[in-house]
C-alpha positions in Angstrom: 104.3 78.1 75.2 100.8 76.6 74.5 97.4 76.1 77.0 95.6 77.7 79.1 96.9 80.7 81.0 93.3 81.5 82.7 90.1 79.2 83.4 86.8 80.5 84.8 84.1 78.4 84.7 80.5 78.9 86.0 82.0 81.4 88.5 80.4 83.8 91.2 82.3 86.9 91.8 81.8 89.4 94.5 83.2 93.1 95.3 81.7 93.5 98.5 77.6 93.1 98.3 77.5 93.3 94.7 77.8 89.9 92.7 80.1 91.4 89.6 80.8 88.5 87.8 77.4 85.9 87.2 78.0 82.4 86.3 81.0 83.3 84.4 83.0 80.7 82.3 86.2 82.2 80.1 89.0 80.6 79.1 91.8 82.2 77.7 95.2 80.7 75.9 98.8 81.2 75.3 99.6 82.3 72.0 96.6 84.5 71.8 95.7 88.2 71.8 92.3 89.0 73.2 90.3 92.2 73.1 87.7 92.4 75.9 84.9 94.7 75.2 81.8 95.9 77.0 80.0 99.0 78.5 80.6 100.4 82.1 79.5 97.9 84.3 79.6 95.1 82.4 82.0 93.2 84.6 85.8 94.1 82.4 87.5 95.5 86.1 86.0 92.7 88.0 87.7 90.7 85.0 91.1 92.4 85.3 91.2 91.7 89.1 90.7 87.9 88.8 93.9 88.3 86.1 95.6 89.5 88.8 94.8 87.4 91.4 93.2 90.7 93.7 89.8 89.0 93.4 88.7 85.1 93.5 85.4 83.1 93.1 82.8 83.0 96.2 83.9 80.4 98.0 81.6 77.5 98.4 80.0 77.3 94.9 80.3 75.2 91.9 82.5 77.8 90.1 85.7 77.4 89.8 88.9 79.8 88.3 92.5 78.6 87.8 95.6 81.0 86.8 98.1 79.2 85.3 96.4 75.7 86.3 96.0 76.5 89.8 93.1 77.3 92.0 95.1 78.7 94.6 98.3 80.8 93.6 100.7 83.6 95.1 99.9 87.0 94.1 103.1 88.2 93.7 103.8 85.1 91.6 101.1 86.0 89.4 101.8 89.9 89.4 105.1 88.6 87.7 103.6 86.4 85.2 100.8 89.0 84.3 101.7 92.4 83.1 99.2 94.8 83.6 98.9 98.1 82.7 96.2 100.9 83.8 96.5 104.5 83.0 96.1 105.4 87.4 99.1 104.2 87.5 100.5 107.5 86.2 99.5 109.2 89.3 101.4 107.1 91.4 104.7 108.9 90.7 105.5 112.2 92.0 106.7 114.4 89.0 110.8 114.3 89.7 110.6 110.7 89.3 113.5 110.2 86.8 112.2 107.8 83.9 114.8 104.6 84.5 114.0 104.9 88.1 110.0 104.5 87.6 110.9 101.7 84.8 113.6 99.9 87.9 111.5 100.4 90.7 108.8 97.9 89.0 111.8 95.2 90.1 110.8 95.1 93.6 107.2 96.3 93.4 107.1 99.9 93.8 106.3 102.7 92.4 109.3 105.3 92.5 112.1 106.4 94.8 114.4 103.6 93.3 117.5 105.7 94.2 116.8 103.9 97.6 117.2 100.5 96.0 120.3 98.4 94.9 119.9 96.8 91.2 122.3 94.7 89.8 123.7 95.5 86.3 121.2 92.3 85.0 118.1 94.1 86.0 119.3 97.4 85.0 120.0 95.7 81.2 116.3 94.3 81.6 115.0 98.0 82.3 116.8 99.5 79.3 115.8 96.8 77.1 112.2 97.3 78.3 112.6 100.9 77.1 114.0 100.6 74.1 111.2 98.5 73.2 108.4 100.7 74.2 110.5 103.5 72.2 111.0 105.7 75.6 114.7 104.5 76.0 116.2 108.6 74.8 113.7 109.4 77.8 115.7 107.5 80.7 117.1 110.5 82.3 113.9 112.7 82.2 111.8 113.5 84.5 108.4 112.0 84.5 106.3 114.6 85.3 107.6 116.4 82.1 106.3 113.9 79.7 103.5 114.3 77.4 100.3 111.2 78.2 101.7 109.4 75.8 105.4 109.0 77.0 104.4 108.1 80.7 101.9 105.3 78.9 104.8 103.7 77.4 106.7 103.9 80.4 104.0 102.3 82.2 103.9 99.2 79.6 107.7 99.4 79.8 107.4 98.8 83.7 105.3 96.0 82.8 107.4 94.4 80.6 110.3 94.3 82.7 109.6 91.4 83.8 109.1 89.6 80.5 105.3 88.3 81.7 104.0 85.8 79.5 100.6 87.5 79.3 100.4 91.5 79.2 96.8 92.8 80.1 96.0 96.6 79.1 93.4 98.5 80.7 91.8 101.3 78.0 95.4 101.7 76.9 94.8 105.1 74.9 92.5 106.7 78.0 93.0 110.7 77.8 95.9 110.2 74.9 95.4 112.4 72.1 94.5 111.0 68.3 98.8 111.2 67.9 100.0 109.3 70.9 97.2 106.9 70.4 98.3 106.2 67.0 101.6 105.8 68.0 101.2 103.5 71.0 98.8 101.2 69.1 101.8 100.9 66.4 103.9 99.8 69.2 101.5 97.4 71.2 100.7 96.0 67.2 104.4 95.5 67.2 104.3 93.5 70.3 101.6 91.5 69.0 103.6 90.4 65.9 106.5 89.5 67.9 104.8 87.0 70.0 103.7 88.3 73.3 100.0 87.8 74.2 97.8 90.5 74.9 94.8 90.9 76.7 93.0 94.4 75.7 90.4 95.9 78.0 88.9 98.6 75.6 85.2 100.8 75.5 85.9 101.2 71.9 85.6 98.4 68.7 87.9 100.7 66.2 90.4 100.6 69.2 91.4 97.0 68.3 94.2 96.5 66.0 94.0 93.8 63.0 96.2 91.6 64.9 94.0 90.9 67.7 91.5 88.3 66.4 89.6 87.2 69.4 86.7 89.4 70.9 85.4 88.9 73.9 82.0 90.7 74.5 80.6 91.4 78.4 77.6 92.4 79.5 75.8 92.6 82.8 78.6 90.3 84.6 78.5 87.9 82.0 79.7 86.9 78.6 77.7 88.1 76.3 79.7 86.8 73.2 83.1 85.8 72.3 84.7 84.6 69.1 86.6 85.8 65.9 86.5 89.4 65.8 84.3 90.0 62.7 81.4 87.6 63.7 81.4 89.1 67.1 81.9 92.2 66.1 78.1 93.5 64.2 75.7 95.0 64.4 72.9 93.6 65.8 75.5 92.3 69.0 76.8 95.9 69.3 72.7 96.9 69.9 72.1 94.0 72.1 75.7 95.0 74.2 74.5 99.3 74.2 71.2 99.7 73.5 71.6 101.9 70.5 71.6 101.2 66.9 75.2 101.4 65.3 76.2 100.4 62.0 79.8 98.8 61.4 82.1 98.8 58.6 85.6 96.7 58.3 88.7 98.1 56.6 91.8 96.7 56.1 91.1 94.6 59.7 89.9 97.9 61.3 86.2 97.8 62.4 84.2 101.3 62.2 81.2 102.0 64.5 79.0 104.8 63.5 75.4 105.6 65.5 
């Protein structure tokens, strides 16, 4: 699959009487993975919602944003198409919540209390195969409320990828994980990466993106502040400009290091 799954160009974007997104113009492509970094308020869950089709331009300007070549789409089309993960999500189960149930319920749009739905042996192949993949598939029985951050993360990307989207988008992925379940979970989402799947990664944190993402898109104040190859993006004098401080960087083996 090739072209463009999202097209924003010159784009006002309002939550309520704030204008979030100023004059914005991003494009992003199949075949791609995408980090998306910034500070608080830049504009990166403004950005997630127009992914998922929750916000749109204001209507009546020259902007313009298509999703999958359209200006106008179905938002449980696109909630199909676009996986996206955020670490709320977790709270949205109540702690008996057996694992393949949370992973199931995703099927019809829920959250939970899948023993009250009918799946066909198909989708419940598509849930275990989502698990295994995400490593939580020994977990299936469990309950979710006695998993450690890190489990009920995968399981969230798992729910995700139940639908085989053609784009996944994850929101600060390793939020409250500790330096372990981070490690591991970026070895798994790396994984994904290598096999194919295209990733969007919303992230505070440079040395959070993996060697395998290559694209960085910087925002700042609503806007794009820069966007390109992840080591010419990625420097000093941009991280100033994007925080205000002074930081030095260093790149190892693909890994950037951000020091004040």
């Amino acid at each position: 699959m090739d072209g463009e799954f999202f097209e924003c160009v010159e784009a006002d974007v309002w939550r309520g009487e704030t204008l979030a997104l100023r004059d914005f113009s991003l494009t992003l492509r199949h075949g791609e993975s995408v980090a998306v970094l910034g500070p608080n308020g830049a504009g990166k869950s403004s950005l997630l919602k127009l992914l998922t089709g929750e916000l749109r331009p204001a209507a009546g300007g020259r902007g313009r944003c298509r999703l999958f070549g359209e200006e106008l789409w179905d938002i449980e089309e696109i909630r199909h198409r676009i996986g996206v993960v955020m670490p709320e999500e977790v709270a949205r189960f109540e702690p008996e919540e057996v694992v393949e149930d949370a992973v199931l319920s995703s099927l019809r749009g829920a959250y939970g209390l899948a023993w009250r739905m009918r799946f066909s042996r198909v989708e419940r192949q598509r849930a275990a195969e989502a698990m295994e993949v995400m490593g939580v598939a020994d977990l299936a029985r469990r309950e979710f409320g006695r998993l450690s951050s890190g489990q009920q993360r995968r399981i969230l990307i798992a729910r995700a990828l139940v639908h085989d989207p053609e784009v996944l988008v994850l929101d600060e992925p390793s939020t409250a994980l500790d330096f372990a379940a981070a490690a591991q979970l970026t070895a798994t989402l790396r994984g994904l990466v290598r096999a194919g799947r295209d990733l969007v990664w919303v992230t505070h944190h440079p040395g959070e993106i993996p060697p395998e993402v290559e694209r960085v898109v910087l925002l700042k104040d609503g806007g794009v502040f820069a966007d390109g190859p992840k080591r010419r993006t990625i420097n000093a004098g941009r991280l100033e400009g994007l925080y205000g401080v002074k930081l030095g960087v260093r790149w190892s083996a693909g890994w950037c290091e951000v020091r004040a």
